[in-house]
C-alpha positions, 0 to 999 in steps of 0.5 A: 156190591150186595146189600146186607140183611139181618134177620132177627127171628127165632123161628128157624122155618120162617129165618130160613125161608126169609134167608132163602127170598133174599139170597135169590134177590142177591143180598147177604144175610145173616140171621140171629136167632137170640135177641140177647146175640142180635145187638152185637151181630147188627154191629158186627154185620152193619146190615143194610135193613134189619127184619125183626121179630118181637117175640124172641128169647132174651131182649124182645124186638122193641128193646133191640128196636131201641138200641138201634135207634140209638146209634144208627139209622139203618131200616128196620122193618118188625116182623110180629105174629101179633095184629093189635094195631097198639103193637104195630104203633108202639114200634113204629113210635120207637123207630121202626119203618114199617111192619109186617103181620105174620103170616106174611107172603115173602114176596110182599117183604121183599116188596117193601124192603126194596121199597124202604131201601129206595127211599134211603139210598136216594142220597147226595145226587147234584141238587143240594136237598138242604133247606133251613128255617129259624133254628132248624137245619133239614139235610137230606142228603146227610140225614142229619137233622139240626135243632137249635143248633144241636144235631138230632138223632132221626130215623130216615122216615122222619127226615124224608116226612119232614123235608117233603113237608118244609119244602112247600112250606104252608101247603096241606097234604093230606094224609094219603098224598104223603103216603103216596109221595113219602113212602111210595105207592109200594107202600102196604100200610095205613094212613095212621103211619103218618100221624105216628111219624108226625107225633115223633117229630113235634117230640123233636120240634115243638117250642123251637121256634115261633116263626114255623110250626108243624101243623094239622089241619084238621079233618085234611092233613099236615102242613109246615106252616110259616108264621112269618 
């Protein structure tokens, strides 16, 4: 079954040149040109990963972001002809998976795609990939984050962030290992990924529980830290 992509551009060259890479790359497409339209189109068309521009007429790029990310899960990865490194980490802080800088080369896109789309569809295989701690639930298999008895709405980056982390409980990653082992060596972005993903989690995590801890080891990386 051909996956589903929503591109969300305004731009008719550059949605038409995207559309045109993956329909040769075997996917679906359907493009919305009007951030006002997009919303309804993401819930008519259930698309698989969601490429989105910032600037765009009606609602902007972070605000349909936002929307999202309050019913689904679902990849996005921003398109943005802005390279202030505060833009690319405000989107990565309401939800986004990755983004990429106009001009890009579509070869590269459709090379992350694959790439965030490897890592979501690595689900519900033999081994049970659930772990549990003091008031908190990790289910990889179902994405479904548990805190304190309450389920916790979590982009699929986060949860693959945080399980990698838990399953080796009081061991440090350093920031490029856990780019290398979360996000893959296909990976084009920078180390400060991880420290935005990490800041996102402790906002869900912090004062839970006494007896783990979301760590920085500073001047290394990150460790889930049992305290007793």
């Amino acid at each position: 079954m051909s996956k589903r992509a929503l591109i969300v551009e305004d731009d008719a060259n550059i949605a038409e040149l995207l559309r045109l890479y993956l329909v040769k790359d075997g996917f679906d497409v359907m493009i919305a040109s009007d951030g006002n339209k997009a919303e309804g189109d993401f819930d008519l068309f259930q698309p698989d990963v969601v490429l989105l521009d910032i600037m765009l007429p009606g609602k902007d790029g972070n605000e349909i972001l936002r929307a999202i990310r309050e019913k689904a899960s679902t990849p996005v990865i921003m398109l943005t002809a802005k390279g202030e490194t505060q833009d690319k980490v405000g989107s990565l802080e309401l939800g986004a998976d990755d983004y990429v800088t106009k001009p890009f080369e579509p070869k590269e896109l459709i090379a992350r795609i694959h790439a965030v789309l490897r890592r979501t569809d690595a689900r519900g295989g033999p081994v049970d990939r659930k772990l549990e701690f003091d008031k908190l639930v990790i289910n990889l298999d179902s994405y479904e984050l548990v805190v304190d008895g309450k389920k916790v709405d979590t982009p699929p980056k986060e949860m693959e962030l945080l399980y990698h982390l838990a399953s080796s409980p009081n061991r440090v990653f350093t920031r490029n290992q856990l780019l290398d082992e979360v996000w893959g060596f296909d990976y084009f972005g920078d180390s400060r990924t991880v420290d935005v993903h990490i800041k996102r989690l402790r906002e869900k995590l912090e004062g839970v529980s006494d007896k783990w801890n979301l760590k920085t080891v500073w001047g290394v990386g990150y460790k889930f830290e049992l305290t007793e």
